[in-house]
N, C-alpha and C positions, 0 to 999 in steps of 0.2 A: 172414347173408351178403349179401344182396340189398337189405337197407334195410328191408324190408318187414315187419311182427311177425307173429312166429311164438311159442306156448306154448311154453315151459320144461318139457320132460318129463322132466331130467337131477332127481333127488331127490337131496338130502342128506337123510339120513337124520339122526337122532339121535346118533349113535356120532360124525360125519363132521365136524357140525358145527362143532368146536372147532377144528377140522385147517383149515376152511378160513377162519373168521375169525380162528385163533389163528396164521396162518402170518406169515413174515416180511418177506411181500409190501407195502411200504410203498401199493400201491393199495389195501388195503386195509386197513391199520391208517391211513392221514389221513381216512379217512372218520368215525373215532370220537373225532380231535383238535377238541376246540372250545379257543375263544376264554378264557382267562379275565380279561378285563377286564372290571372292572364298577365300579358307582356305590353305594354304599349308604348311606342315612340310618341311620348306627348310633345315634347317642345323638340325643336332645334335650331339654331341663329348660329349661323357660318358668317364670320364679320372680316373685311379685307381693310384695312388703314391705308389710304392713299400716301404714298409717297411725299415730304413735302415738295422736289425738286419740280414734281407733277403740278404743283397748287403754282408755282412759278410768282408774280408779282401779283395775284390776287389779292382781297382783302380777306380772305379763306385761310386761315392760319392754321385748320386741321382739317380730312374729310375722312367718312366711313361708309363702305357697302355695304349692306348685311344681305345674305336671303333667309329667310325664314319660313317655318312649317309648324305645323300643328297637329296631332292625331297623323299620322304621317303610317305607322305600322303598328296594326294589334292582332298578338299573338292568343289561342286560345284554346282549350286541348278539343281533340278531335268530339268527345263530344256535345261540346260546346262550338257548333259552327253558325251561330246564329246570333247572338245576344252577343253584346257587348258589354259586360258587367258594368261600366261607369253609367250608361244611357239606360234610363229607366223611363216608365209611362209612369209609373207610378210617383214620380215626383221627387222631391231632392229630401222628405225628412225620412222619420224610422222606417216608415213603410217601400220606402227606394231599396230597402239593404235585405228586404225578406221576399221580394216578387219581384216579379218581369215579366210582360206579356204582350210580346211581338213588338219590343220598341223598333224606330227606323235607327240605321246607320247611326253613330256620330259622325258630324262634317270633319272633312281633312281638309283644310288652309293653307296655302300660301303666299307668301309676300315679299317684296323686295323695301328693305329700308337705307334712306341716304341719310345720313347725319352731316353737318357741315358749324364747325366753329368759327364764329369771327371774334 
């Protein structure tokens, strides 16, 4: 009342909980809206073509190195340090695009691939 802080001795209890963060008070539901824009390096395949001079008298008439990665960097504005908009609990249909509630990580992958023509 006065400007001045004072302890919070009003308890919500466990039961009450739900009643007051579940109510339809938009001051308190935009406090649980974050941002979903974000940046992410989802693929990348760096590929090296072997020389033929390299394949020499093999039966190998082309070779290829690749390395590859997956989910590699995701950008996402500060207040959004948590969620990862593509990874959701809530599963892949409409419901994935309107909630989120503590998914884990998306996995970051990678791999090395040889390709070999004969």
């Amino acid at each position: 009342g006065d400007g001045t802080y004072s302890e919070n001795t009003t308890a919500i209890d466990r039961s009450n909980i739900f009643t007051y963060w579940g109510s339809n008070s938009p001051t308190h539901e935009e406090n649980h809206v974050l941002p979903r824009t974000f940046f992410k390096l989802r693929d990348v395949s760096l590929t090296y073509d072997l020389p033929d001079g390299l394949l020499g008298r093999a039966a190998i008439r082309n070779a290829s190195i690749s390395l590859v990665g997956r989910n590699l960097i995701l950008w996402t504005p500060s207040e959004n340090h948590f969620v990862d908009p593509e990874g959701s609990t809530f599963g892949v249909g409409l419901a994935s695009q309107i909630g989120e509630f503590s998914a884990i990580p998306t996995n970051a992958s990678y791999g090395v691939s040889l390709k070999l023509g004969i």
